[in-house]
C-alpha positions in Angstrom: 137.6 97.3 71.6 134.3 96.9 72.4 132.3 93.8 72.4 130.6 93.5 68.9 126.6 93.7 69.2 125.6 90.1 68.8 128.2 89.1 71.7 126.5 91.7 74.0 122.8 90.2 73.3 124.0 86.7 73.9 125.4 87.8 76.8 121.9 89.7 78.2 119.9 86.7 77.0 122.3 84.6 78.5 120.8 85.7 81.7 117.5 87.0 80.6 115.0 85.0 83.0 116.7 87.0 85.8 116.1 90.6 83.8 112.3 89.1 83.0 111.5 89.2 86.2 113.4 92.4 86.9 111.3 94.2 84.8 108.2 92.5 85.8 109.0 93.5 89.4 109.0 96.9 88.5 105.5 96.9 86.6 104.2 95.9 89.4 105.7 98.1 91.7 104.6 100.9 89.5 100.9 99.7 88.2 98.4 98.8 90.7 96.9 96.3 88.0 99.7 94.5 87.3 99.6 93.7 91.1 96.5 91.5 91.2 97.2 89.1 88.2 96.8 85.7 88.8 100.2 82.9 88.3 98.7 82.3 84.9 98.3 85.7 83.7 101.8 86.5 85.2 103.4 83.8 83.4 101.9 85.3 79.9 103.4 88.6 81.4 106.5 87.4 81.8 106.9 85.5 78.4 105.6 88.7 76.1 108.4 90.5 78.4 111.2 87.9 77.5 109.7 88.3 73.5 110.0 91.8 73.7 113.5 91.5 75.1 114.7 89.1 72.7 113.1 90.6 69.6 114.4 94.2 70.2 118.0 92.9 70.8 118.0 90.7 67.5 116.7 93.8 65.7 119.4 95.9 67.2 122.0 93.6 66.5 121.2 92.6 62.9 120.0 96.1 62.3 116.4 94.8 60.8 113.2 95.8 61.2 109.9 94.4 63.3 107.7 92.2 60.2 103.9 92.2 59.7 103.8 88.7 61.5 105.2 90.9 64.8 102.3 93.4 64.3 99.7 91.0 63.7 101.0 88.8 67.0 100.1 92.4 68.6 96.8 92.8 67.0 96.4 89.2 68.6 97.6 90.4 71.7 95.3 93.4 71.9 92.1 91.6 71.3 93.1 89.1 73.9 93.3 92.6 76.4 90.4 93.7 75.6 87.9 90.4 76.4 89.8 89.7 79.6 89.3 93.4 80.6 92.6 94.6 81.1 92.9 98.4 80.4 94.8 100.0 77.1 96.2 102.8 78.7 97.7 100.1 81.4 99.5 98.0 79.2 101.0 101.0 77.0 102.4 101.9 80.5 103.8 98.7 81.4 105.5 99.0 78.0 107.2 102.2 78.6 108.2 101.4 82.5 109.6 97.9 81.4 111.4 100.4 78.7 112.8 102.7 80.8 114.3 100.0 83.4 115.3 97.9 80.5 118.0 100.9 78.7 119.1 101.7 82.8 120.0 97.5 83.0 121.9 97.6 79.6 123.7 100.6 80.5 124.6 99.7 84.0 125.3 96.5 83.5 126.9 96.3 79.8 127.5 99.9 79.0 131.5 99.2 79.3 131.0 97.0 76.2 129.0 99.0 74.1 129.7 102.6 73.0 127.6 105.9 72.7 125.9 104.9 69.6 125.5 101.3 70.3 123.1 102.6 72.9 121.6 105.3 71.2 120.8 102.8 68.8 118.9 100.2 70.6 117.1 103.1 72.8 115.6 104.1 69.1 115.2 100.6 67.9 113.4 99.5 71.6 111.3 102.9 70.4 110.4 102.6 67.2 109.3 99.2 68.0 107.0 100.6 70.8 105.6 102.8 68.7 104.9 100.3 65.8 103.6 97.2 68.6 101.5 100.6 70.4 99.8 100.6 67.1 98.9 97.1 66.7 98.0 97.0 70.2 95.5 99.8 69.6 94.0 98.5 66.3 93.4 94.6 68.2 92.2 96.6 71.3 90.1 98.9 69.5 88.3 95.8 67.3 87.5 93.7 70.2 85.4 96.1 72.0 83.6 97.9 69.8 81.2 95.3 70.2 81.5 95.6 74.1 81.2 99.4 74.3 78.0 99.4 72.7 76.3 97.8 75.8 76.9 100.8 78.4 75.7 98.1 81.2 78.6 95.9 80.3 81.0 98.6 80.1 79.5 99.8 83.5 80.1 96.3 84.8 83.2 96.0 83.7 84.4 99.3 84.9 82.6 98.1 88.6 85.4 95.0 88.2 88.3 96.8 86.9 87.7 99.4 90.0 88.0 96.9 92.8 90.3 94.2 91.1 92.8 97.4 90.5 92.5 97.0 87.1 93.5 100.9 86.2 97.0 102.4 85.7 95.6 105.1 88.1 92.8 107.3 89.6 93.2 109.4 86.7 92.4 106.8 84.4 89.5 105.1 86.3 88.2 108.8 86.2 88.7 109.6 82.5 86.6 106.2 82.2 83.9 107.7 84.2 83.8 110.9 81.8 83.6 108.6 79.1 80.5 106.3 80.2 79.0 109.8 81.7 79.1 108.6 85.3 79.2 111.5 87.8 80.7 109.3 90.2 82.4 111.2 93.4 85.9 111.2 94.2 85.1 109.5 97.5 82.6 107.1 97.2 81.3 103.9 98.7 81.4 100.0 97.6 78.8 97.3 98.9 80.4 93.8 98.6 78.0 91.3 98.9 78.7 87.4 99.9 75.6 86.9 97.4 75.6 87.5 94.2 71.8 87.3 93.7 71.7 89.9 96.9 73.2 92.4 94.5 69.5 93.4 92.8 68.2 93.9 97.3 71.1 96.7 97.2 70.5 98.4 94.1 67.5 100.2 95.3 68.9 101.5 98.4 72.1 103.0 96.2 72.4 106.8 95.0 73.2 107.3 91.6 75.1 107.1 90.1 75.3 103.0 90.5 78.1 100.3 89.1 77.7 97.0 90.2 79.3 93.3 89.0 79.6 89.8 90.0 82.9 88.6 90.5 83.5 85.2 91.4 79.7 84.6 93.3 80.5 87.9 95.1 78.4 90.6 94.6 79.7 94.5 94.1 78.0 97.4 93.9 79.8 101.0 93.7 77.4 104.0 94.2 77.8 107.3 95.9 76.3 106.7 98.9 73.6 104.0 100.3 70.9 103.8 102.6 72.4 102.5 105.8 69.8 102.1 108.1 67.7 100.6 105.4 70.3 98.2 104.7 70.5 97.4 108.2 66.9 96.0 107.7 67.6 93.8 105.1 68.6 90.0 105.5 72.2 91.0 103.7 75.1 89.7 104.2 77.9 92.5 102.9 80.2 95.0 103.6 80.0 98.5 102.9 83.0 100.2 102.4 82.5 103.9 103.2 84.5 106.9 102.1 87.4 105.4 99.3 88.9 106.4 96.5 89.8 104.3 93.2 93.8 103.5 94.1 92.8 102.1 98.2 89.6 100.1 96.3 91.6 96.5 95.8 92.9 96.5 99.1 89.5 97.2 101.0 87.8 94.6 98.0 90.4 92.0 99.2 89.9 92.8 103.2 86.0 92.9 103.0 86.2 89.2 101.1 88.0 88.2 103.7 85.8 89.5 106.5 82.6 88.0 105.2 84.5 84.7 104.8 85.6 85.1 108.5 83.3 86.8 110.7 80.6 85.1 112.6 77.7 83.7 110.7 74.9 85.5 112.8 75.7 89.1 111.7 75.1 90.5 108.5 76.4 93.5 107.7 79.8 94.8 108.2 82.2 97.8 107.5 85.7 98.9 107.3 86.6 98.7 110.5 85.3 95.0 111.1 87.0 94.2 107.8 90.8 96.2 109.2 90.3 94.4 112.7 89.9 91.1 111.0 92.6 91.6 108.7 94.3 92.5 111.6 93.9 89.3 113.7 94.2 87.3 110.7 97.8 88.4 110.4 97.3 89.1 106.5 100.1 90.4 105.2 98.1 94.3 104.3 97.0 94.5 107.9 97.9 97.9 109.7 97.6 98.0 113.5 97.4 101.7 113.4 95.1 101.9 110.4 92.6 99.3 112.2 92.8 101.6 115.6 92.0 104.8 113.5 88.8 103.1 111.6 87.6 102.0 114.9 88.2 104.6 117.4 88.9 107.9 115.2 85.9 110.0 116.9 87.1 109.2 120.6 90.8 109.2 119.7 91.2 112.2 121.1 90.0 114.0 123.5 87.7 111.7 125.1 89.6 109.9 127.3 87.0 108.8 129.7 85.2 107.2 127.1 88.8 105.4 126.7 89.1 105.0 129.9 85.6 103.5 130.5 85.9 101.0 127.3 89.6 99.6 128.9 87.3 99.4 132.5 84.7 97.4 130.3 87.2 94.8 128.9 88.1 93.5 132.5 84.5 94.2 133.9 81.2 92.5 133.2 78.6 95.3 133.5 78.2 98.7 134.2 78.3 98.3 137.9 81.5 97.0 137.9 83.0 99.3 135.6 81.5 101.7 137.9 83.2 100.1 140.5 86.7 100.0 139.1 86.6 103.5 138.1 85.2 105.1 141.1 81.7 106.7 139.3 78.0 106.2 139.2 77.0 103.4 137.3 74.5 105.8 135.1 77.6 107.4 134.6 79.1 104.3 132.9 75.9 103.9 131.2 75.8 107.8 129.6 79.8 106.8 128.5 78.8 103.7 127.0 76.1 105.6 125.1 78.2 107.9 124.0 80.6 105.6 122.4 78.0 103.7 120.7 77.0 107.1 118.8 80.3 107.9 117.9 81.9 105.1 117.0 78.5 102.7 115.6 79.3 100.2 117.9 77.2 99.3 120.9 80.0 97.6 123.6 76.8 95.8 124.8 77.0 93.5 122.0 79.8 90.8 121.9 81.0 91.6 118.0 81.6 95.4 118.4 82.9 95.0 122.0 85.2 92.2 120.3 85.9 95.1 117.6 86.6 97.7 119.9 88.7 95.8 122.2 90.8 94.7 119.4 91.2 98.3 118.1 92.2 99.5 121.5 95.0 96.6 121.8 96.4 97.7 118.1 96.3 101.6 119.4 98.3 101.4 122.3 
C-alpha cells in the first residue's frame, strides 16, 4: 500500500533544506536576476521557497485551502518587490520554474509511494495556489508603484539599474519595459559606467537619445544609443564605455567595467571592453574568457593581417621601431606604417605602455 499523504510530506520536509536549495539552484540557473542577489536577499529567497514548500504539502495533505492571512503575506510580499525593484514578471517566473522542478523531485524521488491521483492532486493544489498567491502578488505589486510609475525619471532610473544589475527575466522583458516608458532604445546599444557618480550629468550631454542613467552604489551609469567618443576623450572622466551590448551580456560587462576602473592605472581615464576583458582576464575572475578578451582586442587584424601580427609579437621583445625593423628584416618606416595601421584598427596606439600592455596580453590569450 502506499504511504498515506502526511507520511510522504514528513518525509520531503524531512529533508527539505536540501530541496530549498535545489530549487533555488535552478532559479538561478534559469533567471539572470535571480543570479545577482546579494546573501541577504538569497536567504529571503530561500525561506519564501521552504514556505511555499511546506504550505502546499500541508494543503495537499489535509486537503484544505490557502486563508486570507496567506494572500495578505503575498500582498506583503509584493509591495516589498516592488520598492526594492525587483521585476513582477521575474518573480511569477521563479514561481513557475521552482514549480515545475518541484512535481519532477516528488515524482522522481517519492513517486513509488504515492499514486496517480496523489500526484495529480498536489500538481493542482501547488496550482491553484500559484494562481491565488499570483494574484496577491499582483495586487501588493501593483499598489506600491503606482506611486513610482508616475515619475517617468524614476522609472527610467530604475529601469537603467534593473538593466545592468540583471534585474529582468529576459531581453524580452527589459524590452516590453522600453515600449512601456516609450524609450526607442536599440537592440545594441552602449553603457557609460562612471567611477563618479556626480560625472554622470559631464556624460549626459555627449549621449544620443534616447538616455537612462542611475547611480548605483557611488557608480555612475548611463545607457544611451550611442555617445560622443572623441568628445569624451576630452573630458577629465574616468569611465568605461561599453560599446555594442545587448540587455542579457549587460551584468556581466557592468561587473567587468567596475572592476577595471577599480584596477587599472590611475593616470588613464577612459576605458572600454577590451581593457575591461583583458583585466578580467589577468585578474583571474572567475567570468574571464581568454578567447573573448583576444577577439575584443584584436578582432580587425585577426585575420588576414598577419604582418601587423607579426610586427606587434616583433614589438613585445623590441624597444623601438628600428629594432623591430631589425628582427624582422624591413625598413624601419615600414614598422612605423604597421604600427599605424594597428593603431587605426584596433584604437590602441602600441606607442603607449597601457594599450601595448592591452595588446600584448590579448595576443598571449590568442595563441
Amino acid at each position: 500500500m502506499p504511504d498515506s499523504r502526511d507520511q510522504v510530506r514528513r518525509r520531503i520536509t524531512g529533508d527539505v533544506s536540501a530541496l530549498v536549495d535545489l530549487l533555488l539552484g535552478v532559479i538561478q540557473a534559469e533567471i539572470p536576476g535571480y543570479q545577482v542577489l546579494d546573501a541577504v536577499q538569497l536567504d529571503e529567497v530561500r525561506a519564501q521557497i521552504r514556505w511555499n514548500v511546506d504550505r502546499v504539502l500541508g494543503l495537499w495533505a489535509t486537503g484544505t485551502a490557502l486563508t486570507e492571512a496567506d494572500t495578505q503575506r503575498f500582498r506583503g510580499v509584493g509591495a516589498v518587490r516592488a520598492r526594492d525593484g525587483r521585476p513582477l514578471a521575474v518573480i511569477l517566473r521563479s514561481y513557475r520554474v521552482a514549480a515545475r522542478e518541484f512535481m519532477g523531485h516528488v515524482a522522481d524521488h517519492y513517486g513509488d509511494a504515492l499514486t496517480a491521483k496523489d500526484m495529480a492532486d498536489l500538481a493542482q493544489v501547488w496550482l491553484a495556489a500559484d494562481d491565488k498567491l499570483a494574484d496577491a502578488l499582483h495586487e501588493g505589486y501593483q499598489a506600491a508603484e503606482t506611486s513610482i510609475s508616475t515619475d517617468r525619471d524614476r522609472a527610467l532610473s530604475r529601469l537603467a539599474g534593473d538593466l545592468v544589475l540583471g534585474r529582468h527575466a529576459h531581453e524580452g522583458a527589459f524590452v516590453a519595459r522600453l515600449r512601456e516608458l516609450g524609450v526607442h532604445l536599440p537592440r545594441r546599444f552602449t553603457v557609460v559606467v562612471l567611477q563618479s557618480a556626480a560625472s554622470v550629468e559631464t556624460v549626459l550631454p555627449l549621449a544620443s537619445e534616447p538616455v537612462m542613467h542611475t547611480v548605483i552604489d557611488g557608480t555612475g551609469v548611463v545607457v544611451t544609443g550611442q555617445v560622443d567618443l572623441p568628445a569624451l576623450h576630452r573630458r577629465s572622466t574616468r569611465c568605461c564605455v561599453l560599446t555594442d551590448i545587448g540587455a542579457n551580456e549587460a551584468p556581466r560587462w557592468y561587473r567587468l567595467a567596475k572592476a577595471c576602473l577599480e584596477r587599472a592605472p590611475a593616470d588613464r581615464l577612459v576605458f572600454d571592453r577590451g581593457d575591461a576583458e583583458v583585466l578580467a582576464l589577468v585578474a583571474g575572475r572567475a567570468d574571464a574568457d581568454p578567447g573573448r578578451a583576444a577577439s575584443t582586442v584584436l578582432a580587425e587584424i585577426a585575420s588576414g593581417h598577419e604582418h601587423l601580427l607579426e610586427t606587434l609579437d616583433a614589438l613585445f621583445v623590441a624597444g623601438n621601431a628600428e629594432e623591430v625593423a631589425a628582427l624582422l628584416g624591413v625598413h624601419p618606416q615600414t614598422v612605423r606604417y604597421r604600427l599605424r595601421r594597428i593603431t587605426a584598427m584596433t584604437g590602441r596606439d602600441p606607442r603607449l605602455p597601457w594599450d601595448l600592455f592591452v595588446l600584448q596580453c590579448a595576443r598571449l590569450a590568442q595563441r
